[in-house]
DOPA-679180 format. One line per field, with one value per residue (C-alpha): x, y, z. Coordinates in Angstrom, 1 decimal, padded with zeros to 4 digits. Layout:
<rs>
xx <- [X, ...] $
yy <- [Y, ...] $
zz <- [Z, ...] $
</rs>
This chain:
<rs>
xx <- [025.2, 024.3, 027.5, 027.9, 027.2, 030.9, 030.1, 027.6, 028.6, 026.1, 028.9, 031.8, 034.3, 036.9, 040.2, 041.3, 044.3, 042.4, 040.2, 043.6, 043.8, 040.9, 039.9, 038.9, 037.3, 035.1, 034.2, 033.1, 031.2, 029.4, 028.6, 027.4, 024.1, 024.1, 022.0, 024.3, 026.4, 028.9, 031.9, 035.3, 037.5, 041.5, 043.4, 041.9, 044.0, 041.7, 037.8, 035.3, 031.5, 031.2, 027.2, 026.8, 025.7, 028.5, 031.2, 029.7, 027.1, 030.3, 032.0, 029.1, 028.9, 032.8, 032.1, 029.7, 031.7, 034.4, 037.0, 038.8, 042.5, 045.9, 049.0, 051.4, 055.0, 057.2, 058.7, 056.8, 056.5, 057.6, 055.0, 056.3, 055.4, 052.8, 055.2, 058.4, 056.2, 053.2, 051.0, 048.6, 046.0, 043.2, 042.7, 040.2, 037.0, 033.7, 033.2, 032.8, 034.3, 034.7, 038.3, 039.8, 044.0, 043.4, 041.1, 045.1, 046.2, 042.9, 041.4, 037.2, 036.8, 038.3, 036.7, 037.1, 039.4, 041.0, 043.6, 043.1, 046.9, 047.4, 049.5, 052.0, 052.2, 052.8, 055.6, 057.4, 056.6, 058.5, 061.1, 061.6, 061.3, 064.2, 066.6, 066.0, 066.1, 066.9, 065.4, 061.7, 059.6, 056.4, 054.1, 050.7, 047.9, 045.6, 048.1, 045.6, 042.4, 040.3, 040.7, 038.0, 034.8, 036.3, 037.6, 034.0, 034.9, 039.1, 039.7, 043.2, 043.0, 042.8, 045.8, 047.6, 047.0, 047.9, 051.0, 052.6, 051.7, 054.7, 056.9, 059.5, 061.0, 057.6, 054.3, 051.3, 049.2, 046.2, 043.0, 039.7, 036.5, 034.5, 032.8, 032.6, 035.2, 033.7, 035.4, 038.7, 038.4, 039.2, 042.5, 045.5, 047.1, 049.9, 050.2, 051.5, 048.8, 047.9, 043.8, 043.5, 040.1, 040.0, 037.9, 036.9, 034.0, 030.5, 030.1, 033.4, 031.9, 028.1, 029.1, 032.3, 031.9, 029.5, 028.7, 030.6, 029.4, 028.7, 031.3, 029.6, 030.0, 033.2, 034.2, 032.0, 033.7, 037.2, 036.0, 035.6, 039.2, 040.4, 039.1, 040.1, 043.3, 044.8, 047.1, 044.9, 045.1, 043.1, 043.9, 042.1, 042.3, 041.9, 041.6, 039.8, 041.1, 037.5, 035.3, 035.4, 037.2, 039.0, 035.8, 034.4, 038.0, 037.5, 034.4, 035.5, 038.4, 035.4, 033.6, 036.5, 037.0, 033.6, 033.2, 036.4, 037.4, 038.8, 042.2, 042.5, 045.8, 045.6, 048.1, 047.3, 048.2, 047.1, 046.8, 046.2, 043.9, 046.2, 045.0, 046.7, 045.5, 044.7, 042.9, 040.9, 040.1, 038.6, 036.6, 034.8, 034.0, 032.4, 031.1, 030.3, 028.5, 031.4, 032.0, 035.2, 037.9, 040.2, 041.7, 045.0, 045.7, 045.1, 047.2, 050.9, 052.5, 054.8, 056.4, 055.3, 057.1, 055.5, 056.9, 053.6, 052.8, 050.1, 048.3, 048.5, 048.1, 050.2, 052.8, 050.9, 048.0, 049.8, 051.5, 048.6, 046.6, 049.4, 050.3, 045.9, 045.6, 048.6, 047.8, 043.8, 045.1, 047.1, 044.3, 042.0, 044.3, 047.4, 048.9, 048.5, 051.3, 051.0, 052.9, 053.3, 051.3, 051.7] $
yy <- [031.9, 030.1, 028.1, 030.2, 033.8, 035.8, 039.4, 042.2, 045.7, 048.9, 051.1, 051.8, 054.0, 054.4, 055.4, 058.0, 056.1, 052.7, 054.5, 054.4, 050.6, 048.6, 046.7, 049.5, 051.0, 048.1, 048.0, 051.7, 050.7, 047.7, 049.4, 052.3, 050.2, 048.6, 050.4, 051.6, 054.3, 054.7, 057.7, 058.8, 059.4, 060.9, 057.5, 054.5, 055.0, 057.8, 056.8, 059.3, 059.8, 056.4, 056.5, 054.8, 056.4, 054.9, 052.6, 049.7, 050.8, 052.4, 049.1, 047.3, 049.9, 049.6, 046.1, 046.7, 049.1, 048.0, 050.3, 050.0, 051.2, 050.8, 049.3, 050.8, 049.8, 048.4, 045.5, 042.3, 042.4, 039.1, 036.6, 033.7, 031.4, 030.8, 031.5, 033.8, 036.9, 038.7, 038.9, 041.5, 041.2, 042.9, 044.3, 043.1, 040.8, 041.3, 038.9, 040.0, 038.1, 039.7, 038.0, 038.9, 040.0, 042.6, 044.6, 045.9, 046.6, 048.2, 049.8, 050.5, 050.9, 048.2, 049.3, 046.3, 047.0, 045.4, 046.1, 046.6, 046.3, 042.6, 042.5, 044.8, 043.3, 040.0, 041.4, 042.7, 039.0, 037.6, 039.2, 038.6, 034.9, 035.6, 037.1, 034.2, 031.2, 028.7, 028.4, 028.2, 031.3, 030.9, 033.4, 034.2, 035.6, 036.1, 037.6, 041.1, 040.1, 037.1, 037.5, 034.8, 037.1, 039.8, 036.9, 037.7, 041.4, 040.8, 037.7, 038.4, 034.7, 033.2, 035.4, 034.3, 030.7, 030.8, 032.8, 030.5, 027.3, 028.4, 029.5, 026.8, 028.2, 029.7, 028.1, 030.1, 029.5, 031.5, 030.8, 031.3, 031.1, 031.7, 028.9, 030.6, 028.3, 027.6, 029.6, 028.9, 024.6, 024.6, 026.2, 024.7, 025.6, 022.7, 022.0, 025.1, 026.6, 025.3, 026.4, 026.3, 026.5, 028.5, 026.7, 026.0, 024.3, 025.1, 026.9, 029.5, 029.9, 030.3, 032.6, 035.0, 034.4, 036.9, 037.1, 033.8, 030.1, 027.8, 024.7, 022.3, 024.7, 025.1, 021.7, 020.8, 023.2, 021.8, 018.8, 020.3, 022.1, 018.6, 017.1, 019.6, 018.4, 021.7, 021.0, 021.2, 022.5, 023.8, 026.5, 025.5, 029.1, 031.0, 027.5, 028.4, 027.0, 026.7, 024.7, 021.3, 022.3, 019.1, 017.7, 020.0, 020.3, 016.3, 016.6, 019.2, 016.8, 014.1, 016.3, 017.1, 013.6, 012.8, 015.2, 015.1, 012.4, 009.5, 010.2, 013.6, 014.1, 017.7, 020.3, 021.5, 024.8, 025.7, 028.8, 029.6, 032.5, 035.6, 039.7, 042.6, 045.8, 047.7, 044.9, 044.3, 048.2, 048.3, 045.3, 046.9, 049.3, 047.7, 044.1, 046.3, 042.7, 040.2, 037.3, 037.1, 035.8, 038.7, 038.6, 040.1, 038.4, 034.9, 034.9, 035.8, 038.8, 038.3, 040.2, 039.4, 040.1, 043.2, 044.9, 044.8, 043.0, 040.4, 037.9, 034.4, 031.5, 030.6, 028.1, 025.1, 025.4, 025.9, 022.9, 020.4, 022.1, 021.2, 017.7, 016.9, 018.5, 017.0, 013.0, 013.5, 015.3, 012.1, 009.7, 011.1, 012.0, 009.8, 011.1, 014.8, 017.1, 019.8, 022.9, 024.4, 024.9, 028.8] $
zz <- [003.2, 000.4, -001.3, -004.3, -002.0, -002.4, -001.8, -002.8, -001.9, -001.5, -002.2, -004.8, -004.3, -007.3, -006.3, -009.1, -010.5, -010.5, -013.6, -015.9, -016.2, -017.9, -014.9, -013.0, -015.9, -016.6, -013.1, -013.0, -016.0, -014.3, -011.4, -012.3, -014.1, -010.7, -007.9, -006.0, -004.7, -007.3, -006.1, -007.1, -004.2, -004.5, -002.3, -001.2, 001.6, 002.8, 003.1, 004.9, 004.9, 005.9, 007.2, 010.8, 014.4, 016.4, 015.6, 015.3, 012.9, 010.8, 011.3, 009.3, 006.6, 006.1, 005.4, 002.9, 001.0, -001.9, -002.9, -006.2, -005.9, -007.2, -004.9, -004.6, -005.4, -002.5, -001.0, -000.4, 003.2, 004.9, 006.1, 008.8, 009.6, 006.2, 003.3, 002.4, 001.4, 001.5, -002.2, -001.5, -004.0, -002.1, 001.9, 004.5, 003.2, 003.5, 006.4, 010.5, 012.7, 016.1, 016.8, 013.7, 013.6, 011.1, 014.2, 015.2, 012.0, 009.8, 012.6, 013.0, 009.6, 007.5, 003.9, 001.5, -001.0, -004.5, -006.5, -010.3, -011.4, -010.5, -013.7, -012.2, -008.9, -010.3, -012.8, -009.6, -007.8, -010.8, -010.2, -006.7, -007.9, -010.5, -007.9, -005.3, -007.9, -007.6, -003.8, -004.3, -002.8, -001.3, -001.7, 001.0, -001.2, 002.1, 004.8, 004.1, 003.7, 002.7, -002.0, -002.8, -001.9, -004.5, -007.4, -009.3, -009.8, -009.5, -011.4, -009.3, -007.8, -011.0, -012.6, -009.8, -009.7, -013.8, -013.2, -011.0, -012.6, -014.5, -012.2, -011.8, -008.2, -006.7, -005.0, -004.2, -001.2, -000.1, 002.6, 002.8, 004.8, 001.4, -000.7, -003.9, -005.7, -008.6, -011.5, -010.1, -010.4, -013.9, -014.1, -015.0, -011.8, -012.4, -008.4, -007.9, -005.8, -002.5, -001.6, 002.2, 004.3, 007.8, 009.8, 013.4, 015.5, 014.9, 018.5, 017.6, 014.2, 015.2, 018.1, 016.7, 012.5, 011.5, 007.8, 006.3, 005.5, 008.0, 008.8, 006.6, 003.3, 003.6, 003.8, 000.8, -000.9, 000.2, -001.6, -004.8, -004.9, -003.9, -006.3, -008.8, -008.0, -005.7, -002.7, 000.0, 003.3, 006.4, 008.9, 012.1, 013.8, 016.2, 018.7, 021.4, 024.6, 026.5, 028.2, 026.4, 024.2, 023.5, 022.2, 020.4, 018.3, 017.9, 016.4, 013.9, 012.6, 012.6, 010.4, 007.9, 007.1, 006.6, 004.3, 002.4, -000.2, 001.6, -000.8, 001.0, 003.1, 003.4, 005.5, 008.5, 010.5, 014.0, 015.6, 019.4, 019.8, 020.5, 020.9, 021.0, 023.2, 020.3, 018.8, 022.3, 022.4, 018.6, 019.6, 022.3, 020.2, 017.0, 018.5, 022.3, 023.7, 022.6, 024.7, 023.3, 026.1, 025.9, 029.9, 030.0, 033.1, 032.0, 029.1, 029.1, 026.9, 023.7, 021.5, 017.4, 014.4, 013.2, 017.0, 018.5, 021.9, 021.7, 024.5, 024.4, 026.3, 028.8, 028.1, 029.9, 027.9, 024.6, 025.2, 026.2, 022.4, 021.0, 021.9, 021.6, 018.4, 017.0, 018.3, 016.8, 013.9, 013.1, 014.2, 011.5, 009.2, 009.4, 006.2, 006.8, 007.6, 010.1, 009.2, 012.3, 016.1, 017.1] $
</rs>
């Protein structure tokens, strides 16, 4: 992928609702001069007709397929260890990668979908903010999906990012694989928004993250929002305990701070590859010749925070990623803070 590629779809699906507010009218508009399939469906909850022979092949055309809907109302779900609450903006992302969390929780066919009343879903933010006040509230705008691929068709990033510049007792934080950063560098986003890169080692990317930009992109990219004066950070994840793996996790960190400004003291939060036996089942399905590790019996079983089971690695292991990872992370970047090792 190119720096500037977010996302194309071949299909758009309209959920009913989503046609009453003037976002999702213009983007009926729009893409019905585009050559595409353009449809109106009753709940973006409820997608069917997907084309595709067997799963996988629905799993692909799922990707490629953006529905415009309407959240509903409800309370923020909670979001630990990254911020206080969830800020669903959109659901799923455009990219592929075969170890992905949201496997358990979207299923085989994980349409990509946004959300045209961002106005209303940051009035009820706001007041969340107003009841809690004065302790700050930290808000995850990418606990559901990945919301920079869809920021040329939302804008919801950039909404966001303006809304809480001017929150006194809120932050914002969301992450991203994506490179597409451009419109978003000249905001007056008053420090209020922290822009974090998911990244990991070339081999993990090359081999399990299908359909997103490569290391070097993303870093380069990092570099602009730094310089644009964001709080930076970086979510190395999911860490791959393997062969070498010590290495090849060095070299990464090598990378970063070749890349990024020398000025650059950015957060850090590492994850430990984890599955769950859902998530393991629907990856057989669409991505049938993964290499994935995903041995029950050499990891150990834990309970999460959404009362699902997941695997992880034993305690041993955990222990010896955390205590490397933490002593390069502070040999490369001695001013960084790391959030927290799970």
């Amino acid at each position: 992928m190119t720096n500037n590629t977010c996302f194309a779809p071949q299909r758009v699906l309209f959920e009913e609702r989503a046609l009453d507010y003037p976002l999702g009218r213009s983007l009926w508009e729009r893409f019905r001069k585009e050559d595409k399939e353009v449809r109106v469906i009753g709940s973006h909850n409820r997608v069917t007709g997907l084309p595709g022979k067997d799963p996988a092949e629905k799993f692909k055309e799922a990707k490629r397929t953006l529905v415009v809907g309407v959240k509903k109302d409800g309370e923020f779900a909670k979001c630990r260890p990254s911020a206080d609450f969830q800020l669903v903006l959109s659901t799923s992302c455009p990219g592929m990668c075969e170890y992905c969390y949201l496997h358990t929780t979207l299923g085989r066919q994980p349409v990509v979908r946004l959300y045209v009343n961002v106005e209303e879903i940051l009035e009820r933010a706001e007041k969340v903010i107003k009841e809690r006040a004065p302790e700050e509230t930290v808000f995850e705008g990418a606990a559901t999906s990945d919301p920079l691929p869809l920021e040329p068709y939302s804008g919801a990033l950039a909404q966001a990012i303006t809304f809480f510049a001017k929150q006194e007792h809120a932050r914002f934080r969301f992450v991203t694989k994506f490179t597409c950063v451009d419109s978003l560098l000249d905001l007056k986003h008053q420090g209020k928004t922290e822009f974090r890169f998911s990244v990991n080692t070339p081999e993990i990317i090359n081999r399990f993250e299908h359909g997103t930009p490569r290391l070097t992109a993303r870093l380069q990219a990092a570099a602009k929002v730094f310089q644009a004066g964001y709080k930076l950070g970086f979510l190395v994840a999911p860490i791959f305990l393997y062969d070498g793996w010590q290495k090849s996790y060095e070299e990464l960190l090598l990378e970063m701070k070749d890349t990024l400004p020398a000025k650059a003291a950015p957060s850090f939060e590492l994850i430990t590859h984890r599955f769950t036996a859902r998530g393991k089942q629907n990856i057989a399905a669409i991505f049938p010749s993964s290499e994935l590790p995903l041995s029950e019996e050499e990891r150990r079983f834990k309970y999460g925070q959404f009362g699902y089971g997941k695997y992880v690695y034993t305690k041993e292991q955990y222990q010896e990623a955390e205590r490397y990872l933490s002593e390069k992370i502070n040999v490369y970047f001695p001013s960084a803070e790391i959030l927290y090792f799970v």
